[in-house]
TITI-657405 format. One record per residue (C-alpha): x, y negated, z negated; residue number from 1. Coordinates in steps of 0.1 Angstrom, whole numbers. Example, Ala and Ser with C-alpha at 12.3 -4.5 7.8 and 13.67 -1.06 7.14 Angstrom:
2
drenmi c1:123&c2:45&c3:-78&num:1
drenmi c1:137&c2:11&c3:-71&num:2
This chain:
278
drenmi c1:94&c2:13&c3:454&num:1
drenmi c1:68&c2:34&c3:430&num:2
drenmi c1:59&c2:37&c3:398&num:3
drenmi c1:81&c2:23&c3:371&num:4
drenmi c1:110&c2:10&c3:394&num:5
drenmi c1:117&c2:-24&c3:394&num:6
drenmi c1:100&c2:-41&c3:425&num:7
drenmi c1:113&c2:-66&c3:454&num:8
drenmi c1:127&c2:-95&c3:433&num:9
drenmi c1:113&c2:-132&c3:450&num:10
drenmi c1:129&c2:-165&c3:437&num:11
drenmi c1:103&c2:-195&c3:441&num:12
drenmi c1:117&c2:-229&c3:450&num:13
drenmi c1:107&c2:-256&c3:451&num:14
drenmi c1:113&c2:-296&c3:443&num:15
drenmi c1:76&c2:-299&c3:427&num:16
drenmi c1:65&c2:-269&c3:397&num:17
drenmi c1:61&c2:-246&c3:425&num:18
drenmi c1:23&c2:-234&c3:428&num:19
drenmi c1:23&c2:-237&c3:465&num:20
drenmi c1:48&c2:-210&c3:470&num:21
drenmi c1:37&c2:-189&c3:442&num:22
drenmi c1:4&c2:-184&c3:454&num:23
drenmi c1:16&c2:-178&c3:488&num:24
drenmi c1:42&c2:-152&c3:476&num:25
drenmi c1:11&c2:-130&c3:455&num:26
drenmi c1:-11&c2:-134&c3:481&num:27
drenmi c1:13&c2:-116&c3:504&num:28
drenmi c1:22&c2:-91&c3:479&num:29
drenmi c1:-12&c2:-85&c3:475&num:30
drenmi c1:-9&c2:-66&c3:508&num:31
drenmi c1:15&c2:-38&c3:495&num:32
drenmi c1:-1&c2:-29&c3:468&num:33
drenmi c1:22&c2:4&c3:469&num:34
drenmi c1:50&c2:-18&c3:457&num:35
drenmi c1:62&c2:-37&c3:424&num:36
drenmi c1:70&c2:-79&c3:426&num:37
drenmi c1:86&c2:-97&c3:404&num:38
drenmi c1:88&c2:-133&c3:409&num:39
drenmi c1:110&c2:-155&c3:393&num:40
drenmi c1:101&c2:-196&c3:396&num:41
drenmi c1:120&c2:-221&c3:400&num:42
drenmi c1:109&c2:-255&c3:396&num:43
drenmi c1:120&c2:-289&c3:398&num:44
drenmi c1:157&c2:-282&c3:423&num:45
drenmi c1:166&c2:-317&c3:430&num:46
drenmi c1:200&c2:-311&c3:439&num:47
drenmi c1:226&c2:-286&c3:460&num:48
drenmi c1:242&c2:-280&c3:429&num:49
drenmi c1:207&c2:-263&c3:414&num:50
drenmi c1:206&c2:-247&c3:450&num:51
drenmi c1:241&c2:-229&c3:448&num:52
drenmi c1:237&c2:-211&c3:413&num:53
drenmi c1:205&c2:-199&c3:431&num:54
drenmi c1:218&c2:-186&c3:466&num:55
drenmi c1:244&c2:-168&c3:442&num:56
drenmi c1:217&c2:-153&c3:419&num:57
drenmi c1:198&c2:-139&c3:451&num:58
drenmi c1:228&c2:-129&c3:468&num:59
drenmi c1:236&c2:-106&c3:438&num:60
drenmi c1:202&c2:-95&c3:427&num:61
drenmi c1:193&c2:-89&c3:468&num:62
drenmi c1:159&c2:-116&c3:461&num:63
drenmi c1:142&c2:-130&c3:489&num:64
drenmi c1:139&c2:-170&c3:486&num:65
drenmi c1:104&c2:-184&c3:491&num:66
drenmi c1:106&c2:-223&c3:491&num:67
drenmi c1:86&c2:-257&c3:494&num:68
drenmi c1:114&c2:-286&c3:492&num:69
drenmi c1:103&c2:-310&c3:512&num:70
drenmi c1:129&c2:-335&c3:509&num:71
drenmi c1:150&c2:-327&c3:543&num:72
drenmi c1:182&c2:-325&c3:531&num:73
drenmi c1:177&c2:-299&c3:505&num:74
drenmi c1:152&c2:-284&c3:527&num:75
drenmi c1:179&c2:-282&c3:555&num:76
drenmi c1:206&c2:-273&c3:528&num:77
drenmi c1:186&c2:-239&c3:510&num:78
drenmi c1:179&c2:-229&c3:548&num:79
drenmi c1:216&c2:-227&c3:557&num:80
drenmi c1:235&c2:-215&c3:529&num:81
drenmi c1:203&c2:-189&c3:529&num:82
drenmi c1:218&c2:-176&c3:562&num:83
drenmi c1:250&c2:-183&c3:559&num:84
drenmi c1:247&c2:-152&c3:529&num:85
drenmi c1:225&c2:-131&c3:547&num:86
drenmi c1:194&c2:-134&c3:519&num:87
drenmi c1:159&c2:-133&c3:534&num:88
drenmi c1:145&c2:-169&c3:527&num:89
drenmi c1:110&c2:-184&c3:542&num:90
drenmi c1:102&c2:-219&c3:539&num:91
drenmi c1:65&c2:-224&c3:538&num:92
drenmi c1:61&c2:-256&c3:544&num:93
drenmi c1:83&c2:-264&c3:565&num:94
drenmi c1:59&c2:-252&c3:601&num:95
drenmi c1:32&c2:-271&c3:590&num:96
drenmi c1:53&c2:-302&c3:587&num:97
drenmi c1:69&c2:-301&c3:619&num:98
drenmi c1:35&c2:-293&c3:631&num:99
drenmi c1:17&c2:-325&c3:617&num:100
drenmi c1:47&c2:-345&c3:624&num:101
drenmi c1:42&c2:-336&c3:662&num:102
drenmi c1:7&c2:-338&c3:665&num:103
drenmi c1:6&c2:-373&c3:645&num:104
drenmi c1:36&c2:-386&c3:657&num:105
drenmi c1:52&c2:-394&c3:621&num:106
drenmi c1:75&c2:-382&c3:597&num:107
drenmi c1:62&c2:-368&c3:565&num:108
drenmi c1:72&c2:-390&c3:532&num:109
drenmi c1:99&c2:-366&c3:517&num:110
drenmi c1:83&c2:-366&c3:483&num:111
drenmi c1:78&c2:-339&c3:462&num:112
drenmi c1:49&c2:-334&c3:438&num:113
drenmi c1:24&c2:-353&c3:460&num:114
drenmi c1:-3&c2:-320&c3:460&num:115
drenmi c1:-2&c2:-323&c3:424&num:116
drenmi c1:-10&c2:-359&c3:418&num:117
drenmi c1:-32&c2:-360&c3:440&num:118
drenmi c1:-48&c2:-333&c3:416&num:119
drenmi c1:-42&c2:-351&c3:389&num:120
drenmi c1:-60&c2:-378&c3:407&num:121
drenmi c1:-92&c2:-360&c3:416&num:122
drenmi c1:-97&c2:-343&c3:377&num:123
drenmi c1:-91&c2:-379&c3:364&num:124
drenmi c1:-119&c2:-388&c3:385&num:125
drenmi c1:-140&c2:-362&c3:378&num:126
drenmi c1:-134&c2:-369&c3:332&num:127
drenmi c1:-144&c2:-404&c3:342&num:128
drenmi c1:-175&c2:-398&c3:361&num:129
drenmi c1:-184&c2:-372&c3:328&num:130
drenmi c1:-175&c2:-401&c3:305&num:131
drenmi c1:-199&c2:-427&c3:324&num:132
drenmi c1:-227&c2:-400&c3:323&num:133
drenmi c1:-221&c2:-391&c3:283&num:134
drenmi c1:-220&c2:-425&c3:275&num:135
drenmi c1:-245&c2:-444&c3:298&num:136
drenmi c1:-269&c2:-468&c3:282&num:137
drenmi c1:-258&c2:-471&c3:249&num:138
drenmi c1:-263&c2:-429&c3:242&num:139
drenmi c1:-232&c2:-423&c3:219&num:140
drenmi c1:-215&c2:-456&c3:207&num:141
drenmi c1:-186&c2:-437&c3:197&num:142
drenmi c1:-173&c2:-436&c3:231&num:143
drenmi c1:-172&c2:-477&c3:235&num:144
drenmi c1:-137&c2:-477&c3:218&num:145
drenmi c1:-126&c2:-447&c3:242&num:146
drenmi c1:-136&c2:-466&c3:273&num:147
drenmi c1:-116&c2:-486&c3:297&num:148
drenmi c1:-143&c2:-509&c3:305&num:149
drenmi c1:-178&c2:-512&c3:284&num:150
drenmi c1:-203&c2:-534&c3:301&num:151
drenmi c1:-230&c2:-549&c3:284&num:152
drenmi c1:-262&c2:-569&c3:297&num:153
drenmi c1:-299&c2:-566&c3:296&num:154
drenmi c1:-325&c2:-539&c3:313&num:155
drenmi c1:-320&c2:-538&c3:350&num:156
drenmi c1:-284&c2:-559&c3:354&num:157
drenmi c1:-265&c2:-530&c3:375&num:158
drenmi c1:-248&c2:-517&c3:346&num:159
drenmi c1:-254&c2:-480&c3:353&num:160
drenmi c1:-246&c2:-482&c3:392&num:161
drenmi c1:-214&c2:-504&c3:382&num:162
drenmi c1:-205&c2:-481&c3:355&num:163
drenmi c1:-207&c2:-446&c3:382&num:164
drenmi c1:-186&c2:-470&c3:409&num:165
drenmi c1:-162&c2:-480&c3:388&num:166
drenmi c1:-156&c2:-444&c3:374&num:167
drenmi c1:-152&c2:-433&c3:412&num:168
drenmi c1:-119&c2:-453&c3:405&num:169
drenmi c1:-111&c2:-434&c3:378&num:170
drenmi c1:-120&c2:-456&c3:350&num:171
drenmi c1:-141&c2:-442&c3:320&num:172
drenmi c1:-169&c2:-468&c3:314&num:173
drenmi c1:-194&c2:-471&c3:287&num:174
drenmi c1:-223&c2:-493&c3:288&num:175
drenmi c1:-253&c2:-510&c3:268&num:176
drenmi c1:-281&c2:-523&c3:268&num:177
drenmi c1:-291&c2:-558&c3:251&num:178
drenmi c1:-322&c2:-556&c3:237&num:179
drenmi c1:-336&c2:-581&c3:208&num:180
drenmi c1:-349&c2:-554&c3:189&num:181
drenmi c1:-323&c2:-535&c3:184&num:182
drenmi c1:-287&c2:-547&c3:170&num:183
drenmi c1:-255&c2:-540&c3:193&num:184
drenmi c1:-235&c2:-511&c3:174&num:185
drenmi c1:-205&c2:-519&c3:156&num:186
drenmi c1:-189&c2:-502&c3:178&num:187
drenmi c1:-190&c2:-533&c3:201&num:188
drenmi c1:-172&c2:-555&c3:179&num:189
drenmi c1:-143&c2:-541&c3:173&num:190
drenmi c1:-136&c2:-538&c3:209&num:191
drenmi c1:-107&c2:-558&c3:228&num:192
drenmi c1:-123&c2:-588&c3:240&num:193
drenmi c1:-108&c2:-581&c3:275&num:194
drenmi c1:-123&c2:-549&c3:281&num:195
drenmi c1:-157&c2:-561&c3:277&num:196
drenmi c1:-175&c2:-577&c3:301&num:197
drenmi c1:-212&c2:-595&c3:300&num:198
drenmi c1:-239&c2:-591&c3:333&num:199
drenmi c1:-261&c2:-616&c3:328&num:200
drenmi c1:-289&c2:-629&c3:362&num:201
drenmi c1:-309&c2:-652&c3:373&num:202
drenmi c1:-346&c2:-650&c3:358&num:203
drenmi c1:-367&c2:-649&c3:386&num:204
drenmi c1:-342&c2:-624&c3:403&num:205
drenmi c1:-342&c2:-598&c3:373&num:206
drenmi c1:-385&c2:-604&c3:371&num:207
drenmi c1:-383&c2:-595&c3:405&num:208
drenmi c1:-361&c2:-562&c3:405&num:209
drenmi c1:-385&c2:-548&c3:373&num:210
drenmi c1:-415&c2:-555&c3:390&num:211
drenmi c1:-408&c2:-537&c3:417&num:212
drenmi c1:-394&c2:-509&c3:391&num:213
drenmi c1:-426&c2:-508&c3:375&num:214
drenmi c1:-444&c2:-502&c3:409&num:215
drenmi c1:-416&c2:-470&c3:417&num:216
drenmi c1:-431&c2:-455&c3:382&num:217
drenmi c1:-468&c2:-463&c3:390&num:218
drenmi c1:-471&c2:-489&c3:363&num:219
drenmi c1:-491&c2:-521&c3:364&num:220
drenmi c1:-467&c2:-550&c3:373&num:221
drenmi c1:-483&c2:-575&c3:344&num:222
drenmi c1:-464&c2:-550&c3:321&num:223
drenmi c1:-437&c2:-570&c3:290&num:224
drenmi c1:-411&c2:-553&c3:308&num:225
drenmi c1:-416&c2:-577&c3:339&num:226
drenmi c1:-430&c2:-608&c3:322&num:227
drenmi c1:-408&c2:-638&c3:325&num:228
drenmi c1:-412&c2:-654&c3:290&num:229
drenmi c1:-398&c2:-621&c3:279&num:230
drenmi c1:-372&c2:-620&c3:302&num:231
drenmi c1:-360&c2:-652&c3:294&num:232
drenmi c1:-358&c2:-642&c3:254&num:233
drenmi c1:-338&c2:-609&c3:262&num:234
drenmi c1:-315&c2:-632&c3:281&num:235
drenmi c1:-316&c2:-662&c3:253&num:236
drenmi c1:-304&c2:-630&c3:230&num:237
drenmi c1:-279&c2:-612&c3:252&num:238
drenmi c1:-259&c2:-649&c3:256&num:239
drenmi c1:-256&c2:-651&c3:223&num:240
drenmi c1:-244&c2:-614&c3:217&num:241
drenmi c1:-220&c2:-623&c3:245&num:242
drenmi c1:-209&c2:-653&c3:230&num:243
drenmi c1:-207&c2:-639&c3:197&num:244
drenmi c1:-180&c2:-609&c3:213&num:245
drenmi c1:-162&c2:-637&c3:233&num:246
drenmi c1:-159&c2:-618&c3:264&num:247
drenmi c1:-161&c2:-625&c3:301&num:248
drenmi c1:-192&c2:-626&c3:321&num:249
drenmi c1:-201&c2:-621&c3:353&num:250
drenmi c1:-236&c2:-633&c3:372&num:251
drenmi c1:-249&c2:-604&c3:390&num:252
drenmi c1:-273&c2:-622&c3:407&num:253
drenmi c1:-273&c2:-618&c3:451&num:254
drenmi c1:-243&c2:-597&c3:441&num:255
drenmi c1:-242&c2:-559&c3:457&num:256
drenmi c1:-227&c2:-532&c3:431&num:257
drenmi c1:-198&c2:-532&c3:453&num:258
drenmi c1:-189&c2:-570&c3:451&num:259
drenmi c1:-194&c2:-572&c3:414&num:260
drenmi c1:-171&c2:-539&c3:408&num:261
drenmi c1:-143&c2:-556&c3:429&num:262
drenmi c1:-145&c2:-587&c3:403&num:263
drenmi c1:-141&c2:-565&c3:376&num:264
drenmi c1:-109&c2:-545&c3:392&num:265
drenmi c1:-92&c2:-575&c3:400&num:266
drenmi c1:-95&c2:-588&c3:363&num:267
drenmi c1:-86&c2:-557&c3:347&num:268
drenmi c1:-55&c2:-560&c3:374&num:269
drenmi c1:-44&c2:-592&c3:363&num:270
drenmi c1:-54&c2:-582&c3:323&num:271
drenmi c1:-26&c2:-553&c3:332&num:272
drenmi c1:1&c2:-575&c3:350&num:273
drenmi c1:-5&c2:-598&c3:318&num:274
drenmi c1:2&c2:-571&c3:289&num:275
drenmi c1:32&c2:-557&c3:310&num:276
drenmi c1:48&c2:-587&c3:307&num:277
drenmi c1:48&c2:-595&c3:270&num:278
């Protein structure tokens, strides 16, 4: 088939939108470049009835059937009446199912649309680890009242580690810094109290973990930064800024990243059990 002729007519189906198959079908067609394609989708066949009005379609137009259903009984259903009317039909992934199935020794879930939410999953991922980065360290206080969780606390409390862990599970997280000097941004108050959280420490911990900071950058250790009298008046101040917000706090002191991230995605859990039942 040349020129201007209308080409080898393909029906793609499939329970899920159907990408799978469609990029299988042009990558074939790629091959015979001397021919014309036209590939018609269909997307979201749940039932026989669906099925039927398209075994009909293909048996009049004389369309080959490319499919992914992977729920067996419309997967089993397509491949029958497909043979039973003599139409060309390939199920693509349908091998690679029995193939896994053998080789782990259990049955795939039957559920369509999995691919795709686990794209969803991994591009949700991928917006919050951009959002932690944009707003890290109090950078753009316009993106507190976009986050999911903002965390607040003084110089050297975990925040930025916690913010990137936490946004490895997919939530967006803001974060600032509590410094005397500077007033909180507005921002911060008009917050829900439950989606900010305080990281206070112990003193002598946090006068450790700069002085060994100031050491990594070359810097004498006798530096403000590290001096305990000023620690303890950031921490005096970042109380009362947590106190003033009303929010919850969490001591971050012997705590890995890891433990104090766990603490924080069981409360927002039970804050999310809680509003689903008013």
């Amino acid at each position: 088939m040349q020129g201007n002729q209308r080409g080898q007519l393909i029906y793609v189906v499939s329970d899920s939108i159907g990408e799978t198959a469609e990029l299988v079908v042009r990558a074939g067609a790629s091959q015979f470049d001397r021919f014309l394609f036209d590939v018609q989708k269909y997307p979201y066949i749940e039932d026989k009835e669906s099925i039927d009005e398209i075994i009909a379609s293909a048996k009049e137009s004389r369309a080959m059937i490319v499919f992914t259903l992977v729920i067996p009984e419309l997967n089993a259903y397509i491949t029958k009446q497909a043979a039973l009317h003599g139409i060309p039909a390939l199920d693509v992934m349908g091998p690679l199912m029995n193939t896994l199935q053998g080789m782990l020794k259990e049955p795939p879930t039957g559920k369509p649309g999995l691919v795709r939410r686990l794209d969803e999953e991994y591009f949700r991922k991928v917006d919050a680890i951009e959002f932690a980065v944009k707003y890290d360290d109090g950078r753009d206080p316009r993106g507190l009242l976009r986050a999911d969780v903002v965390l607040i606390g003084v110089s050297r409390t975990s925040k930025t580690p916690l913010s990137m862990y936490l946004a490895n599970k997919r939530l967006k997280v803001a974060n600032v810094p509590l410094v005397p000097e500077v007033e909180p941004p507005e921002e911060l108050f008009q917050l829900p109290v439950e989606r900010c959280i305080g990281l206070t420490i112990n003193p002598e911990q946090l006068n450790g973990i700069r002085t060994e900071r100031l050491k990594a950058l070359g810097l004498t250790a006798q530096a403000n930064y590290a001096n305990l009298e000023r620690i303890a008046e950031e921490l005096a101040y970042s109380k009362r800024i947590i106190e003033r917000l009303g929010c919850t706090v969490i001591d971050v002191s012997n705590k890995a990243v890891e433990e104090t991230a766990n603490i924080i995605l069981e409360m927002i859990r039970k804050n999310n059990l809680r509003n689903e039942r008013k």
